[in-house]
Backbone as JSON, one array per atom type, in Angstrom:
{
  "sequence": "XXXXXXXXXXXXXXXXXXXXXXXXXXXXXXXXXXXXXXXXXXXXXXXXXXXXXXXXXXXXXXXXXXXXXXXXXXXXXXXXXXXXXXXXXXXXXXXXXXXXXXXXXXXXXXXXXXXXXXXXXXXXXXXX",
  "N": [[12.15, 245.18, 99.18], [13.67, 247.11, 101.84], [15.96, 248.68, 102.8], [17.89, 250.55, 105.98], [20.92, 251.59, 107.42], [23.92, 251.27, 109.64], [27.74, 251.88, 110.18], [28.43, 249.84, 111.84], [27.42, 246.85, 112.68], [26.46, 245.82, 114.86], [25.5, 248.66, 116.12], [23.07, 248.37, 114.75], [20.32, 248.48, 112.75], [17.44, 249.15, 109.93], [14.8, 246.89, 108.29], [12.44, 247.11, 106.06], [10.14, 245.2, 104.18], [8.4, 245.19, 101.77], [5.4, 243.72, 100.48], [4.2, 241.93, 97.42], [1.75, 242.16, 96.7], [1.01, 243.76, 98.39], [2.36, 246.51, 97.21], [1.09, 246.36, 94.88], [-1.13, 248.07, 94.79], [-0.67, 250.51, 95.14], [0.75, 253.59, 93.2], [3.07, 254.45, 93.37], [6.0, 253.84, 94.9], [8.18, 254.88, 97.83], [11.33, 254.91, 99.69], [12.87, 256.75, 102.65], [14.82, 257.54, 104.51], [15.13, 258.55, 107.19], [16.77, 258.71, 110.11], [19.72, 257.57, 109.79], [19.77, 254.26, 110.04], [18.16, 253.86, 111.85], [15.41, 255.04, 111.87], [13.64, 254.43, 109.14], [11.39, 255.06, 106.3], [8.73, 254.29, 104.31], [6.98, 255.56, 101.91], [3.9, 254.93, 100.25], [1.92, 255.43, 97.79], [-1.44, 256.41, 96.08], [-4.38, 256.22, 94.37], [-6.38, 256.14, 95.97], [-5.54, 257.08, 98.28], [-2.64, 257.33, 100.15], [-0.17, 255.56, 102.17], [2.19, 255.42, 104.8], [4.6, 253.62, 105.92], [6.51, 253.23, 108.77], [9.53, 252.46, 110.43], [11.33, 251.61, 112.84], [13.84, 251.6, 114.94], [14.84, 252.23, 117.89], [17.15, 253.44, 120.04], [18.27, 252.13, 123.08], [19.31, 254.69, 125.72], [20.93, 256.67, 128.55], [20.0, 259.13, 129.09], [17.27, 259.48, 127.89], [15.14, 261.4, 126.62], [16.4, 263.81, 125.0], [17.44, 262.49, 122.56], [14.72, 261.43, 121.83], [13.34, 263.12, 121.31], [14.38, 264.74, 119.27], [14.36, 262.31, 117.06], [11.5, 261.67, 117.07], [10.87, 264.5, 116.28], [12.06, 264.84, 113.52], [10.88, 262.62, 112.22], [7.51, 263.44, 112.96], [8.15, 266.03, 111.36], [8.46, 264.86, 108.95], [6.07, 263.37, 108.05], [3.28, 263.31, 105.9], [1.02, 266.14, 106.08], [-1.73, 265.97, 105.42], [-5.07, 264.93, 105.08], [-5.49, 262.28, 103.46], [-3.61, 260.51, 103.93], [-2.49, 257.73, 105.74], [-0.93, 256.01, 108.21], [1.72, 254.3, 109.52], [3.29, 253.08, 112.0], [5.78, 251.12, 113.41], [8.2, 249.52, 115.15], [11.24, 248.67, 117.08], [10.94, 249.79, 119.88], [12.47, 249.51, 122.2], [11.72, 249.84, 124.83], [9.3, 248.73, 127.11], [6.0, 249.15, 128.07], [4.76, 248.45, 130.35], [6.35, 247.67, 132.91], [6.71, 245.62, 134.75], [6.88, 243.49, 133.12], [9.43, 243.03, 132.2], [12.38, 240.87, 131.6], [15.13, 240.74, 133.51], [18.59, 240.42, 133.24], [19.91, 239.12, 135.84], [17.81, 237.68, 136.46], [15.67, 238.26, 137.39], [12.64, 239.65, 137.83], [11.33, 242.83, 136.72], [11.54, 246.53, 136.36], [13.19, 249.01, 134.39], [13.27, 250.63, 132.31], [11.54, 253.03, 132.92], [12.32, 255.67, 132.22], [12.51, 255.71, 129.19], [10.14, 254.77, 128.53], [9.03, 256.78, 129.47], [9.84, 259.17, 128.17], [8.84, 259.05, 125.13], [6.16, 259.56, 125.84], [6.21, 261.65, 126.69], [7.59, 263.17, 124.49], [6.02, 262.48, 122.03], [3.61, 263.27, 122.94], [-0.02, 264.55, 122.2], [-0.4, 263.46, 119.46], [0.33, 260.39, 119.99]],
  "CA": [[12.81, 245.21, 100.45], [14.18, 248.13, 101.75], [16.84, 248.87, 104.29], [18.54, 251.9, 106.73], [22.18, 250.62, 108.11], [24.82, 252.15, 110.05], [28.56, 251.48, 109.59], [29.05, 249.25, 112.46], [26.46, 245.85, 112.75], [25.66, 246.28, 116.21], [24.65, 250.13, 116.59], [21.5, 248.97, 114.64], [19.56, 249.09, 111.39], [16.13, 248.62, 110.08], [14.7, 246.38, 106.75], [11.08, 246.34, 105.92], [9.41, 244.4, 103.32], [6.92, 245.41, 101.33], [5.03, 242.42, 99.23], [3.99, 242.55, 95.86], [0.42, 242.3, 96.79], [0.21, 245.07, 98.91], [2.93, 246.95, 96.59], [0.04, 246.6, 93.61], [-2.52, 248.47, 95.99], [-0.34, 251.87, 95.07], [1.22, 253.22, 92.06], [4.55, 254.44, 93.5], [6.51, 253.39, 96.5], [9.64, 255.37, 98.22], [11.81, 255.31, 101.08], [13.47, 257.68, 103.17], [15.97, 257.57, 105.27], [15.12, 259.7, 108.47], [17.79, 258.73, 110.23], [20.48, 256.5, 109.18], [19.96, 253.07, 110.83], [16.98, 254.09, 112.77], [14.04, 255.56, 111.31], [13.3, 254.22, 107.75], [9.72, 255.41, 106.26], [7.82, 253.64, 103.41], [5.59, 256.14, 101.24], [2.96, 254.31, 99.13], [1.57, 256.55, 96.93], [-2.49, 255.77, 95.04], [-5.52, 256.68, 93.93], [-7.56, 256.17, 96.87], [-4.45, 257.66, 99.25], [-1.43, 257.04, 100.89], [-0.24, 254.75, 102.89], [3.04, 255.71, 105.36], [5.24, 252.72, 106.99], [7.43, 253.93, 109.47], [9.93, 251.05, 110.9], [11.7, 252.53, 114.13], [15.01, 250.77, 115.87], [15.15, 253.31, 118.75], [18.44, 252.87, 120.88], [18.41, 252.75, 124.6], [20.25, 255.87, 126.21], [21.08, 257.36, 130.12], [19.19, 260.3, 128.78], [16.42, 259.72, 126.7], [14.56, 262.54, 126.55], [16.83, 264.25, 123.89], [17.0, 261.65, 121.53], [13.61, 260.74, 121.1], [12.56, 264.2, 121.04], [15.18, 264.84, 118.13], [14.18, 261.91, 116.4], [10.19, 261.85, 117.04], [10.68, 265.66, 115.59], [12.45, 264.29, 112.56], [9.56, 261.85, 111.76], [6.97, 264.35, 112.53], [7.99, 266.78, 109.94], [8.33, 264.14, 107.62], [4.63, 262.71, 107.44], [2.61, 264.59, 105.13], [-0.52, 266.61, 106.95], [-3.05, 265.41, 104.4], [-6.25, 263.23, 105.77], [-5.83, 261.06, 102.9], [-2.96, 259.23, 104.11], [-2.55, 256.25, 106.95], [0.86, 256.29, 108.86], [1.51, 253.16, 110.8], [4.76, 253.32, 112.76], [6.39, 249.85, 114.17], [9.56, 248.29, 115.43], [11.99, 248.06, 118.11], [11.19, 250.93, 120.79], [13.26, 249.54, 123.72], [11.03, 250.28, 126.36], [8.37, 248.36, 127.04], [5.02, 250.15, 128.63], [4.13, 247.93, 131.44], [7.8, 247.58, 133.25], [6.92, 244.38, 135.71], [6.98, 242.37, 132.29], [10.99, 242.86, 131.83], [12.68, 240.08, 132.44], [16.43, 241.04, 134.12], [19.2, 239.73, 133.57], [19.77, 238.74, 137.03], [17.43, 236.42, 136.72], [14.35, 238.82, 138.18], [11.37, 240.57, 136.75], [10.99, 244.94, 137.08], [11.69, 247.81, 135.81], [14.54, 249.59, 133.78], [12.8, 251.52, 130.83], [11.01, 253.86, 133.05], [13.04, 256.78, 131.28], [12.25, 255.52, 127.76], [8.28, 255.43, 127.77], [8.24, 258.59, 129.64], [10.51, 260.07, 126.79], [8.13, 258.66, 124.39], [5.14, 260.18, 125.86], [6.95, 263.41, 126.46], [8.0, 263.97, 123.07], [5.39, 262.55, 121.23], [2.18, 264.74, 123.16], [-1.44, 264.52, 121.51], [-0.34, 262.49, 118.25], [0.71, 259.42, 119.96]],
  "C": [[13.64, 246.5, 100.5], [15.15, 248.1, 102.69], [17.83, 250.3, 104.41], [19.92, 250.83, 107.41], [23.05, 251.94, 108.63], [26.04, 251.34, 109.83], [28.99, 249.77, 110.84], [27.45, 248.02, 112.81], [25.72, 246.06, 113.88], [25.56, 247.47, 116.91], [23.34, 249.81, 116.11], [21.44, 248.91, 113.39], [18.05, 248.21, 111.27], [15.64, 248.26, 108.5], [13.1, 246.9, 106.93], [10.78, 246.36, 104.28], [8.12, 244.72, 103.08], [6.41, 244.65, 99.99], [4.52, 242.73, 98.2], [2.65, 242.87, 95.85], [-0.28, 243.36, 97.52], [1.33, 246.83, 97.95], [1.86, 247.56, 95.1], [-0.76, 247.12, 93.77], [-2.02, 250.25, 95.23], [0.67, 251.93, 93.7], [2.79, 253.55, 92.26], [4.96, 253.98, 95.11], [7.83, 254.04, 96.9], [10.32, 255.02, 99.37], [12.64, 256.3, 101.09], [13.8, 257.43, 104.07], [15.84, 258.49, 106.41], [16.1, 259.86, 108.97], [18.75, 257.33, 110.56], [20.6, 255.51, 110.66], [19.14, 253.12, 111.85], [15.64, 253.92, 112.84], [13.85, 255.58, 109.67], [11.7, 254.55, 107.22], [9.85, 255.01, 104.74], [6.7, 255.14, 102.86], [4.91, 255.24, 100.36], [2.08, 255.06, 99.18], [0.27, 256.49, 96.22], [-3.35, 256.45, 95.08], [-6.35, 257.2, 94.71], [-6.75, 256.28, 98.43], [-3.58, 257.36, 99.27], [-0.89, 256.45, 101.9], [1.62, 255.04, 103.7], [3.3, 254.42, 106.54], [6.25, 253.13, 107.63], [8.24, 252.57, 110.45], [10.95, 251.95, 111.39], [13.18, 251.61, 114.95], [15.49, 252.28, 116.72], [16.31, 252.59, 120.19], [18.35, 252.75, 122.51], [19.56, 253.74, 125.15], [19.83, 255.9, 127.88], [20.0, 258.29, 129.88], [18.01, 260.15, 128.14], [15.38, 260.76, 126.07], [15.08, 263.38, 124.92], [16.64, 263.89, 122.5], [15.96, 261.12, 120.69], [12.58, 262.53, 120.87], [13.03, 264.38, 119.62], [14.06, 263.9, 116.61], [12.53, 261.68, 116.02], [9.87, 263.39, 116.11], [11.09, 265.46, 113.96], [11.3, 263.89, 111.68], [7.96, 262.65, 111.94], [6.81, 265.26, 111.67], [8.14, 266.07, 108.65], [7.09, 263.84, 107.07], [3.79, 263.92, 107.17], [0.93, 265.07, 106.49], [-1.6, 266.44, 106.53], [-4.19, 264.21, 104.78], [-6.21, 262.54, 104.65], [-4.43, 260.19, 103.09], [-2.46, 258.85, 105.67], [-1.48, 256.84, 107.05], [0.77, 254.88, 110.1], [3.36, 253.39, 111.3], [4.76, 251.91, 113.89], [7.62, 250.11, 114.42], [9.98, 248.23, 116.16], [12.14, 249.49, 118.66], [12.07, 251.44, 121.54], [12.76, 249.99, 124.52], [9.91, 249.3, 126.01], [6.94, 249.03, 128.13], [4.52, 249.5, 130.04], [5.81, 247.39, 131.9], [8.02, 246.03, 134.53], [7.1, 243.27, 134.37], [8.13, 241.95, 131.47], [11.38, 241.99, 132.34], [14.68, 240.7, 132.42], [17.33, 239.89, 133.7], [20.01, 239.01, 134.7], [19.0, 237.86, 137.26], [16.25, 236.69, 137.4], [13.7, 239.68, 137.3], [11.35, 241.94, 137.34], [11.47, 244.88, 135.62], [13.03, 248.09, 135.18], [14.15, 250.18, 132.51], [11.5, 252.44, 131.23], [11.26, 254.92, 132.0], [12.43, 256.87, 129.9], [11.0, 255.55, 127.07], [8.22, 256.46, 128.56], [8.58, 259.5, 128.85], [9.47, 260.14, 125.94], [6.78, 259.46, 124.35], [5.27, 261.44, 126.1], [6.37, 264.03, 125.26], [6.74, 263.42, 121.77], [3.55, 263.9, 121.77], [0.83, 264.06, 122.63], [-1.36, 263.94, 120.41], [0.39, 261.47, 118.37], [-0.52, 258.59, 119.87]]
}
């Protein structure tokens, strides 16, 4: 088990779990810390490649644009350029891609994370 934290509980952080059975698949395993309480990344390290978990708690902002460019640039120069290793990237975006399937607190269904997948597809480009 691994985990990214920040100092205060509710800004955020991110665990992931990696089992023994898929742990025995590779001969080393690391993390890294992209950025604290955010962006945690998993290397698993083997014979027959590499395997990159990327576990994501991305914040909602007014702006988003900045932020996810920042931090999408972050995690880009981190993952190696080598075709022998995978890269899976999960967790908590905060936006969801189809915006009629928010439910409001008001008590009504739309929108409110336009901003956040257009950031997304901004800043990520041709390797999303």
């Amino acid at each position: 088990m691994y985990g990214s934290f920040v100092d205060a509980s509710i800004s955020g952080g991110v665990v992931t779990v990696v089992s023994r059975k898929l742990r025995a698949c590779f001969d080393t395993c690391e993390a890294t810390e992209l950025v604290r309480g955010k962006i945690l990344a998993i290397h698993l390290k083997g014979p027959r490649g590499d395997l990159v978990v990327v576990n994501v708690h991305m914040p909602t902002t007014s702006d988003p644009v900045p932020m996810f460019r920042r931090y999408l640039e972050q995690l880009r120069d981190f993952l190696p350029s080598s075709s022998h290793t995978m890269c899976l990237s999960a967790g908590d975006w905060n936006f969801m891609e189809v915006e009629e399937g928010r439910f409001k607190t008001d008590g009504t269904w739309g929108a409110g994370d336009r901003g956040q997948s257009d950031a997304f597809a901004q800043c990520c480009g041709s390797w999303a």
